[in-house]
C-alpha positions as CSV (number, residue, x, y, z in Angstrom):
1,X,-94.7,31.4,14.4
2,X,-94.9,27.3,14.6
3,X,-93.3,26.8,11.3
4,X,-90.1,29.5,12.3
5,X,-89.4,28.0,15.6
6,X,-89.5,24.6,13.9
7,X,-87.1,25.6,11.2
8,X,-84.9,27.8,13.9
9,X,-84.6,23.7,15.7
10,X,-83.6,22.4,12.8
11,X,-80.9,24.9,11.5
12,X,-79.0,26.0,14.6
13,X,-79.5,22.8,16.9
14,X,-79.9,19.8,14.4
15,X,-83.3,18.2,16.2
16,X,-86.4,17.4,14.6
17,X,-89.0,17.6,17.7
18,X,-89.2,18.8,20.7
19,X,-88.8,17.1,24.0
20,X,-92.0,18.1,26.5
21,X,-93.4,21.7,27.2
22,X,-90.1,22.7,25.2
23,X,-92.0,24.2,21.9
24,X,-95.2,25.5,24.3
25,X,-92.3,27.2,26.2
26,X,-90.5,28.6,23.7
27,X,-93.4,30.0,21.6
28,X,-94.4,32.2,24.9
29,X,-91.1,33.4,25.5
30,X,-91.2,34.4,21.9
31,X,-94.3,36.1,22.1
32,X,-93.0,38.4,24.7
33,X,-94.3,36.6,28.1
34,X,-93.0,36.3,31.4
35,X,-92.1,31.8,31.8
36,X,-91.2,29.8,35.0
37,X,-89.9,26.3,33.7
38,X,-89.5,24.0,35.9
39,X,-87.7,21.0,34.2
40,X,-85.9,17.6,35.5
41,X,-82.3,17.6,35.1
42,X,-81.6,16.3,30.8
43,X,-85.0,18.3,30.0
44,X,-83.6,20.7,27.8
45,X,-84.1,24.2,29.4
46,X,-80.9,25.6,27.6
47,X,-82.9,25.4,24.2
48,X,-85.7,27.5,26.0
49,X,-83.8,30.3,25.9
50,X,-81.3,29.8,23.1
51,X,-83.8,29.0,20.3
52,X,-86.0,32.5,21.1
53,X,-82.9,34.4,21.0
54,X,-82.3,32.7,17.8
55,X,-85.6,34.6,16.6
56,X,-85.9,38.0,18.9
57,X,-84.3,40.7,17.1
58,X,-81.4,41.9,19.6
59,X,-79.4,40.5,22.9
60,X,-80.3,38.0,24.8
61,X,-78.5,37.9,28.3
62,X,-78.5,34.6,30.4
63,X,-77.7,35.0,33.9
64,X,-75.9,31.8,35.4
65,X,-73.6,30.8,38.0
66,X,-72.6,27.5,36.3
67,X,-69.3,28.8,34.7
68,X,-68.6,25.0,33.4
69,X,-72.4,25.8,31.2
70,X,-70.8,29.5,30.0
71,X,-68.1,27.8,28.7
72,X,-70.0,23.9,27.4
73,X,-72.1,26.2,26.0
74,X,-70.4,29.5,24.7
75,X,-68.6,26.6,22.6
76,X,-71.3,24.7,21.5
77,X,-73.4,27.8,20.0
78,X,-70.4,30.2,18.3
79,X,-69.2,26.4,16.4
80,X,-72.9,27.1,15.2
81,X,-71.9,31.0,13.9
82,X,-73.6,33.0,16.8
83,X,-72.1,35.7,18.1
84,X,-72.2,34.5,21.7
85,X,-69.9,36.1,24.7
86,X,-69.6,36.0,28.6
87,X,-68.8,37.6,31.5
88,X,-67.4,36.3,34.4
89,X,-65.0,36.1,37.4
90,X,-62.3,34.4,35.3
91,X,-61.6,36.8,32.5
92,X,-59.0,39.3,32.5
93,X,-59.9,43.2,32.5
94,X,-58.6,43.0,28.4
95,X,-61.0,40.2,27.9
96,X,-64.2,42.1,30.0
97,X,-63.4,45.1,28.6
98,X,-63.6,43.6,24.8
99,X,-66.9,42.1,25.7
100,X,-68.3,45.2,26.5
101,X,-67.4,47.0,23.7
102,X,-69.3,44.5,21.1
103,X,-72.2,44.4,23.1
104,X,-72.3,48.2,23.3
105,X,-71.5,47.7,19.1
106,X,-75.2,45.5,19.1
107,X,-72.8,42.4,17.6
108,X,-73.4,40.3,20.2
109,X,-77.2,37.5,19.9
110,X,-76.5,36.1,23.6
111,X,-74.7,36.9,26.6
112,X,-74.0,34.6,29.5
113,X,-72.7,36.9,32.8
114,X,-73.1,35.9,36.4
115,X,-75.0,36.8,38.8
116,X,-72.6,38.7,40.6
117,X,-71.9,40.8,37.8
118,X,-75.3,41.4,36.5
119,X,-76.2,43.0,39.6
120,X,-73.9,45.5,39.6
121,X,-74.7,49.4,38.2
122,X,-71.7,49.2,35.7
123,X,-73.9,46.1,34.1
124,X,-76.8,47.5,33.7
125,X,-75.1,51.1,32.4
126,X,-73.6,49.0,29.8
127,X,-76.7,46.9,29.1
128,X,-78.7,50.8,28.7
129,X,-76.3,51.0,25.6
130,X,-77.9,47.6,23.6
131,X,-81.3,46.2,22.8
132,X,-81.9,43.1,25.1
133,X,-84.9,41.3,24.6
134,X,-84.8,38.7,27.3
135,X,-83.6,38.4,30.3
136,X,-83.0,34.2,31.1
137,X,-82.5,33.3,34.4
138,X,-80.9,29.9,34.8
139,X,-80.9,27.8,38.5
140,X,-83.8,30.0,39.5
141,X,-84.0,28.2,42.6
142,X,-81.3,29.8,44.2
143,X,-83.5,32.9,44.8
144,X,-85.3,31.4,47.3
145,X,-84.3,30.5,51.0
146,X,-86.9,27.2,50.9
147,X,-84.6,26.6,47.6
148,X,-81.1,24.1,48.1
149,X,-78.8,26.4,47.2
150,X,-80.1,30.0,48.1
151,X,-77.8,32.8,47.0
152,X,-78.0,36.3,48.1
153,X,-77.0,37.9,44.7
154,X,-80.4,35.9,43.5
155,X,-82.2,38.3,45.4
156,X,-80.8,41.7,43.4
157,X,-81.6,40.4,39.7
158,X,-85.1,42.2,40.0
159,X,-83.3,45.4,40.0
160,X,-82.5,44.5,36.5
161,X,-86.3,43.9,35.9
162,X,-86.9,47.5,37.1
163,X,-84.9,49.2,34.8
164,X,-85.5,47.0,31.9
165,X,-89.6,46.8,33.2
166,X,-90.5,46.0,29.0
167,X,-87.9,43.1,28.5
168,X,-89.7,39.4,29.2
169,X,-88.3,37.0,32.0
170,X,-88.0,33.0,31.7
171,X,-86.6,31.8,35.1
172,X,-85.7,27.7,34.7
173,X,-84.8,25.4,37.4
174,X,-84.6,21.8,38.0
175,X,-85.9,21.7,41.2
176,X,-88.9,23.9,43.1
177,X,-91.2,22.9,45.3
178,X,-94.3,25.0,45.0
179,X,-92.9,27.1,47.9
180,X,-89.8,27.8,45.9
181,X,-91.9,29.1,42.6
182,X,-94.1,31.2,44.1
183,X,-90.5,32.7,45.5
184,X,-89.3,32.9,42.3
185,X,-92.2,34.7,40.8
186,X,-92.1,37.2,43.5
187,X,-88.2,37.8,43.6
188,X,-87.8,38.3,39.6
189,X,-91.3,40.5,39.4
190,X,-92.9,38.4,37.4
191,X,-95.9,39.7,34.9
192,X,-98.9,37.0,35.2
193,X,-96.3,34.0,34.2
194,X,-97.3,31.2,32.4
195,X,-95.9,28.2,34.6
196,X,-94.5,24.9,33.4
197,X,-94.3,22.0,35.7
198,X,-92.9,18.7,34.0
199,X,-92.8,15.3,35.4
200,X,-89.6,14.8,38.3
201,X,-90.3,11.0,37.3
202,X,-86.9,10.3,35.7
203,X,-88.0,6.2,35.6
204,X,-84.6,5.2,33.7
205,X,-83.0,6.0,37.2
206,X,-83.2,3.1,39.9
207,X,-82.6,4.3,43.6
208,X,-81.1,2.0,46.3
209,X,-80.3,3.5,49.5
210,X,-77.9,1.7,52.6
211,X,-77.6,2.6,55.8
212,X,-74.0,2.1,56.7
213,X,-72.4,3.8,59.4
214,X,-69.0,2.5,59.1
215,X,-66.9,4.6,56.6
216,X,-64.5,1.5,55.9
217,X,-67.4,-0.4,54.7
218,X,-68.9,2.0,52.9
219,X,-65.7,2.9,51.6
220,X,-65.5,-1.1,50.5
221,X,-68.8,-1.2,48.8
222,X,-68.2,1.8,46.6
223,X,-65.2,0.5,45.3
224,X,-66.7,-3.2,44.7
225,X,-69.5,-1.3,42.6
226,X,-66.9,0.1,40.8
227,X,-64.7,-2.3,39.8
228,X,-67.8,-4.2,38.6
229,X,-68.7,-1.4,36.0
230,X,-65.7,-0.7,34.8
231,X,-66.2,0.9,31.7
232,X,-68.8,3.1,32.7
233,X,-68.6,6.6,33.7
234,X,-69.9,7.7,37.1
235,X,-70.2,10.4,40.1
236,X,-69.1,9.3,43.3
237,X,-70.5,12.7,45.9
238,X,-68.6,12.9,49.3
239,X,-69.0,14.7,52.1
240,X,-65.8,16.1,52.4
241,X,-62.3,16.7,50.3
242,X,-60.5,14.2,52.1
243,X,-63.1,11.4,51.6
244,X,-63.0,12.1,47.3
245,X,-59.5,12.0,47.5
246,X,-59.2,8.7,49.5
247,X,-62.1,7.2,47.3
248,X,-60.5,8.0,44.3
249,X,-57.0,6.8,45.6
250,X,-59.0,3.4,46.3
251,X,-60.2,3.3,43.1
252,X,-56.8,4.1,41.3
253,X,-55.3,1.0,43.3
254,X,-57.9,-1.3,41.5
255,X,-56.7,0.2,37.9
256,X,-59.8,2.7,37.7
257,X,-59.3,5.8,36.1
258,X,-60.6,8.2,38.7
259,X,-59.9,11.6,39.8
260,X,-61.0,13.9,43.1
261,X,-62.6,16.6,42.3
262,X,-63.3,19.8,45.0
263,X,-63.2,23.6,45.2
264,X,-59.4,23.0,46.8
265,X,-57.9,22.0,43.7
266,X,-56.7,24.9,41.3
267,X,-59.2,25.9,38.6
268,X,-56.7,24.8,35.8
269,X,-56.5,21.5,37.2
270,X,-60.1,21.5,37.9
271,X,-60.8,22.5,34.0
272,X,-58.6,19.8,33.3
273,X,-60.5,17.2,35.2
274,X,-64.0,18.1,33.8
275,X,-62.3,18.0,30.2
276,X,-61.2,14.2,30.7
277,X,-64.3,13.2,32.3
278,X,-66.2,14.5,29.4
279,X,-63.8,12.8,26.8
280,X,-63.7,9.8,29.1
281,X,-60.5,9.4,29.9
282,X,-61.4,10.0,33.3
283,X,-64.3,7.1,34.3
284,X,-64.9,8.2,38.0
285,X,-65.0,11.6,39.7
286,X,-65.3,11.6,43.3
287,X,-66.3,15.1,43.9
288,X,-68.2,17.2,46.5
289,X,-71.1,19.2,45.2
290,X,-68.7,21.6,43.4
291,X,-68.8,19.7,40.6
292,X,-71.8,18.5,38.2
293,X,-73.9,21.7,37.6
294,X,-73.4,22.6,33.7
295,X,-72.0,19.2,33.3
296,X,-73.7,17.7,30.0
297,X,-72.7,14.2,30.3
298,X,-75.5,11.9,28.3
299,X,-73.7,8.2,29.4
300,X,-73.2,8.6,33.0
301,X,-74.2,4.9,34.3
302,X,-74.6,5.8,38.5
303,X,-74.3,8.1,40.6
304,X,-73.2,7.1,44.5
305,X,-73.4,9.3,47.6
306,X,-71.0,8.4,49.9
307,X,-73.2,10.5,52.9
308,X,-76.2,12.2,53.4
309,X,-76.8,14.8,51.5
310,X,-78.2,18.1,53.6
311,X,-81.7,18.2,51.3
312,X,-84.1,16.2,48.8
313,X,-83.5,18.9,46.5
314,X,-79.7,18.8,46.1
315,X,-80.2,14.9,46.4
316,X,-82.5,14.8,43.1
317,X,-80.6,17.3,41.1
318,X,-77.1,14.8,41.7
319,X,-78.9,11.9,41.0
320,X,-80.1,13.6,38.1
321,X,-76.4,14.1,36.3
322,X,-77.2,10.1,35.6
323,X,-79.1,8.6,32.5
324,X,-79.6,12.0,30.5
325,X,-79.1,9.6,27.1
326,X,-82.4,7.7,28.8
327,X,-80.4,4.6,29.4
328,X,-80.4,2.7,32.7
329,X,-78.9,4.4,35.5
330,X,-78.2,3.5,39.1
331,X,-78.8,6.2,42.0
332,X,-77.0,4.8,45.4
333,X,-76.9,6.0,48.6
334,X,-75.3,5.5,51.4
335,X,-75.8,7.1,55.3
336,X,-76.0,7.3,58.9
337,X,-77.7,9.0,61.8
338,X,-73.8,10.3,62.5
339,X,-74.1,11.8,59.0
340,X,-77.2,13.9,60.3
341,X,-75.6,14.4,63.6
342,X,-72.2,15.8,61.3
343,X,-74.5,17.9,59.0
344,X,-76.8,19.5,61.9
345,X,-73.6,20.9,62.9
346,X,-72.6,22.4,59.8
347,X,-75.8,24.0,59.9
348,X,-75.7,25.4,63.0
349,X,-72.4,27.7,61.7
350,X,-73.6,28.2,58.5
351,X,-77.0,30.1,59.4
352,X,-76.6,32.6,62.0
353,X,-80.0,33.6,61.0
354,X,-82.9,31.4,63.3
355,X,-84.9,31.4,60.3
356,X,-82.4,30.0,57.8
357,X,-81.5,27.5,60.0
358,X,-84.9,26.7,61.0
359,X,-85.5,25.8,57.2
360,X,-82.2,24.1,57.0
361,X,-83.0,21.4,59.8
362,X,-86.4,21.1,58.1
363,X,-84.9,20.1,54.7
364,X,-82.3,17.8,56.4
365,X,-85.1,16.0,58.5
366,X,-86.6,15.7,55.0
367,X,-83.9,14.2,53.1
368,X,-83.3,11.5,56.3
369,X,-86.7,10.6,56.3
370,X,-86.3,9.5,52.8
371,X,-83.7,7.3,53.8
372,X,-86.1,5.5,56.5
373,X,-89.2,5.3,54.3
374,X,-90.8,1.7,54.0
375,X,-92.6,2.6,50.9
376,X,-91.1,3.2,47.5
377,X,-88.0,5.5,47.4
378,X,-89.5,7.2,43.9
379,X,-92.9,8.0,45.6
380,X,-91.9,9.6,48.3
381,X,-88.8,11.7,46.5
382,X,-91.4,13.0,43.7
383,X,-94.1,13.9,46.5
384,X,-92.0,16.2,48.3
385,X,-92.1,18.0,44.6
386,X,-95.5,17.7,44.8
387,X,-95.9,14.9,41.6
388,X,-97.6,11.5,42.8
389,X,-97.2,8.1,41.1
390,X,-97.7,4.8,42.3
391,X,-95.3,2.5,43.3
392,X,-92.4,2.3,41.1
393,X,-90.7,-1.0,40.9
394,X,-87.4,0.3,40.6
395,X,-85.8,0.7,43.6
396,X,-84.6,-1.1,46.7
397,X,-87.9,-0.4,48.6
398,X,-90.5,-2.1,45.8
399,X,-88.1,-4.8,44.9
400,X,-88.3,-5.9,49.0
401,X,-91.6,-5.8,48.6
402,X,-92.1,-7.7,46.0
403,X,-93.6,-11.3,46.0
404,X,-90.6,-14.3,46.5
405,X,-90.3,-17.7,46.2
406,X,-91.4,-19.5,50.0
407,X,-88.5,-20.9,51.9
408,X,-88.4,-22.8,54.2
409,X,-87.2,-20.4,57.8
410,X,-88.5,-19.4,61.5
411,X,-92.1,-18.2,61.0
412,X,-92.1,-14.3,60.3
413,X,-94.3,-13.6,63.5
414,X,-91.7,-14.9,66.1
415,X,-89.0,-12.4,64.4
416,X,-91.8,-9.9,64.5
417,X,-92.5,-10.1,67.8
418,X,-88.6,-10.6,68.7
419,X,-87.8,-7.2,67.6
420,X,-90.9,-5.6,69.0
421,X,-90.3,-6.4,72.5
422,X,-86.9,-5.9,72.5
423,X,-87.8,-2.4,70.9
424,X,-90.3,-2.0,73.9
425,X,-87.6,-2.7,76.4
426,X,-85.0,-0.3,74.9
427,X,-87.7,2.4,73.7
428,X,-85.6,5.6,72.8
429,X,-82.1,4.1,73.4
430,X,-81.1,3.3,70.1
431,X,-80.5,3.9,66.3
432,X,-82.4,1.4,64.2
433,X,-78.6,0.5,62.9
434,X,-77.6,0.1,66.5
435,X,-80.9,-2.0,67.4
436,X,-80.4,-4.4,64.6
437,X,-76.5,-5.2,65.6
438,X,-77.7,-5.5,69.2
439,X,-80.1,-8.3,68.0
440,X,-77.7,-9.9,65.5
441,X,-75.1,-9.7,68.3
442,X,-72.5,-7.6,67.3
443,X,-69.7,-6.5,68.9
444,X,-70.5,-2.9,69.3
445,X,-69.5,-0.1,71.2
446,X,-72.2,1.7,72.6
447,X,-73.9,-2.1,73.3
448,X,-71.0,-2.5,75.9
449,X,-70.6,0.6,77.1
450,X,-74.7,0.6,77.9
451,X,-74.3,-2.8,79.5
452,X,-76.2,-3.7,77.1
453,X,-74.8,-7.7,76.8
454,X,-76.2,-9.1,79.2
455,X,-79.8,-8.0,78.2
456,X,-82.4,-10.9,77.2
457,X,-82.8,-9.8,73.6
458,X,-78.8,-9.2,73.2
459,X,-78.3,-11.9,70.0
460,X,-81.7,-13.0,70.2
461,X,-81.7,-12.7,66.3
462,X,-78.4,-14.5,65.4
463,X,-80.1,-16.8,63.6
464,X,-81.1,-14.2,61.2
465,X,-79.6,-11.8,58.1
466,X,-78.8,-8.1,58.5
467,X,-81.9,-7.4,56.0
468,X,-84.5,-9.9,57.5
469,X,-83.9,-8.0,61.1
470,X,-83.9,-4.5,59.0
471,X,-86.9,-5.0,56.8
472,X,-88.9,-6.1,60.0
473,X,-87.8,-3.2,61.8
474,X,-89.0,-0.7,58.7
475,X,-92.1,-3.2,58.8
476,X,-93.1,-1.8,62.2
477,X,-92.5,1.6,61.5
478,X,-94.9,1.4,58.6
479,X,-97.3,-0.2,60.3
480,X,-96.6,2.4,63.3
481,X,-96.0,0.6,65.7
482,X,-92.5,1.9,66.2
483,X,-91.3,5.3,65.0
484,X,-88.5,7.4,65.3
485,X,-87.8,10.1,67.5
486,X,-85.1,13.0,68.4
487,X,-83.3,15.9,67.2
488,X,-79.8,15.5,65.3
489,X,-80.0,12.0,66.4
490,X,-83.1,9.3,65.6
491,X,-83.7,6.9,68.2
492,X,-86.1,3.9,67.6
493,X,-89.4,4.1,69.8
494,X,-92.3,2.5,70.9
495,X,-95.4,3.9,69.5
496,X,-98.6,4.2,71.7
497,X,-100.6,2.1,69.3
């Protein structure tokens, strides 16, 4: 079986090896077994499913909600002579009702439908009428509620399992906590599935995060990233419709060829927007999370969120869309506790359920904790997926950590202690961001509005940069002697150590 699946590469997909747990994957789902592959974003889980239905001797149907993949690949595999088809929201009642007749005709090797549709009783009559060999279920996360993206529809796919109880199931995702998988396995009926877990570490990727809490700044800094890569291609992620289309307008104005991207826009003009950012005559989309999924784009040099995003999942599967050639890629993000104030919300109106939104919070207070780590941004996103490593060297945290030069400034302690008082004095009043202004002695808001001016610490730091006063502050916290405390908002305490 080795030697066919290694001829089957070659002839339909032009490689020579396989990338990792790819060929152990493959040969199970061959051999009739039941597969959960769990593989970073670039790990090649398409070919899981497209080389076995190379090799099984009738239809293989792939169910997906990423119409952009249908289409990328739909393209990709009938340029190759397979007889592949799809069925989705977009086609006309002409164009479903062709598809339907050549799979009832046994002509068609792969079908791609949503999730929606393969749900439905009309599906699974029509599917009664063909041989299928293997069910694929692609972004298997979104069965779960503990998963980033949880879709109801997810939940009905094991009635196609029932009906179809001899027909093998691989279910592939990108990102699943061990929580998610064994939701997964449970939802889809699994039979005694082999598991593959590969590494999250994506090392090419370096990941800097800022916290900014003034839009017009962060606004500022995105474009100045920008206009210093020009030639590169990269994701700009935004919180809202308005902000892409102000981010991109910024970014025309400095002779960038960007484009908005959100699920306002009319699909056409949406289509055309992918198109020219895959052909690269479109450098920059500033998009919300509408667009990426599907997207194979091997040279896309950063990624930027321009807010917080709601989970670590969502967060790592963006961040992922960057480096998939293997080439150096920079992962920036920037955020506020207003973000986490903006996003609790949102939450609260999204999930009438208590559970759901009890999970929701959890993720978000996840994700924002990432942002305040002290320790190594890499460590602490790949051990909420359960995968440990040592300290990377590659992001913002490790290279602040890192042994510099001596220079000749006020001895670290008295800063120290500086900040730790005043943090006694003001225990619970304040955001670190606000803290460290108060210190520097910034004009600030909610400093005068608290009388806060004519405190002894106001200024007390002046002397001192934004990062010095910051990287002290994220000391203490490591060393726990100051932590952070509240709900939708974080305020910057005294420990009782």
């Amino acid at each position: 079986m080795t030697q066919d699946i290694q001829k089957t590469l070659e002839a339909f997909f032009h490689h020579q090896t396989f990338r990792p747990n790819q060929e152990e994957i493959i040969q199970d789902v061959v051999a009739g077994r039941d597969v959960l592959a769990v593989m970073a974003t670039g790990g090649g889980k398409s070919l899981c499913y497209q080389l076995p239905a190379m090799m099984l001797d009738g239809m293989t149907v792939v169910i997906s909600p990423l119409i952009a993949l249908m289409k990328d690949q739909v393209d990709a595999l009938s340029a190759q002579g397979v007889r592949v088809e799809t069925l989705n929201s977009t086609q006309t009642y002409d164009e479903r009702r062709r598809v339907e007749k050549e799979i009832a005709a046994g002509t068609v090797r792969i079908l791609y439908v949503s999730p929606e549709r393969a749900v439905t009783p009309v599906f699974a009559a029509t599917l009664s009428r063909c041989r299928v060999v293997l069910f694929a279920v692609d972004e298997a996360h979104c069965i779960s509620m503990w998963g980033h993206q949880f879709r109801p529809e997810y939940r009905e796919i094991k009635t196609l399992r029932e009906k179809f109880p001899a027909v093998p199931v691989i279910a592939l995702t990108a990102t699943a906590t061990e929580r998610v998988r064994e939701d997964i396995v449970r939802e889809l009926g699994m039979k005694n599935p082999r598991e593959y877990v590969g590494s999250f570490n994506r090392k090419n990727l370096r990941y800097e995060v800022y916290e900014e809490p003034t839009g017009s700044v962060r606004v500022q800094r995105i474009v100045s990233y920008v206009v210093a890569h020009p030639n590169v291609s990269g994701i700009i992620y935004c919180f809202s419709r308005k902000s892409c289309e102000e981010i991109a307008e910024r970014l025309r104005r400095s002779r960038i060829l960007a484009s908005p991207y959100h699920a306002g826009m009319p699909t056409p003009e949406r289509n055309r927007i992918q198109e020219g950012f895959l052909n690269n005559s479109i450098r920059v989309i500033c998009a919300t999370i509408a667009f990426g999924m599907g997207i194979d784009k091997p040279d896309v040099g950063y990624v930027i969120h321009a807010h917080l995003p709601k989970d670590l999942e969502s967060y790592y599967q963006e961040t992922g869309r960057a480096g998939r050639a293997g080439g150096h890629a920079d992962c920036i993000l920037y955020y506020s506790s207003g973000d986490r104030a903006k996003i609790s919300s949102m939450l609260e109106r999204e999930y009438s359920q208590p559970e759901k939104l009890r999970i929701a919070r959890q993720k978000l207070a996840d994700m924002y904790s990432y942002c305040v780590t002290p320790g190594c941004r890499r460590k602490v996103l790949l051990s909420y997926f359960g995968e440990e490593i040592a300290a990377c060297g590659n992001c913002d945290r490790c290279d602040r950590i890192k042994p510099k030069p001596k220079k000749i400034a006020a001895p670290s302690g008295d800063l120290s202690g500086i900040v730790y008082d005043a943090a006694d004095s003001l225990s619970g009043q304040m955001t670190v961001s606000s803290f460290v202004s108060f210190l520097l002695g910034l004009d600030r808001a909610h400093t005068k509005s608290s009388g806060l001016t004519s405190h002894p610490f106001y200024g007390a730091a002046k002397n001192h940069e934004r990062s010095e006063v910051m990287g002290v502050v994220q000391d203490l916290i490591a060393a726990k002697k100051l932590c952070l405390k509240g709900n939708a908002v974080m305020k910057l305490c005294v420990t009782e150590k």
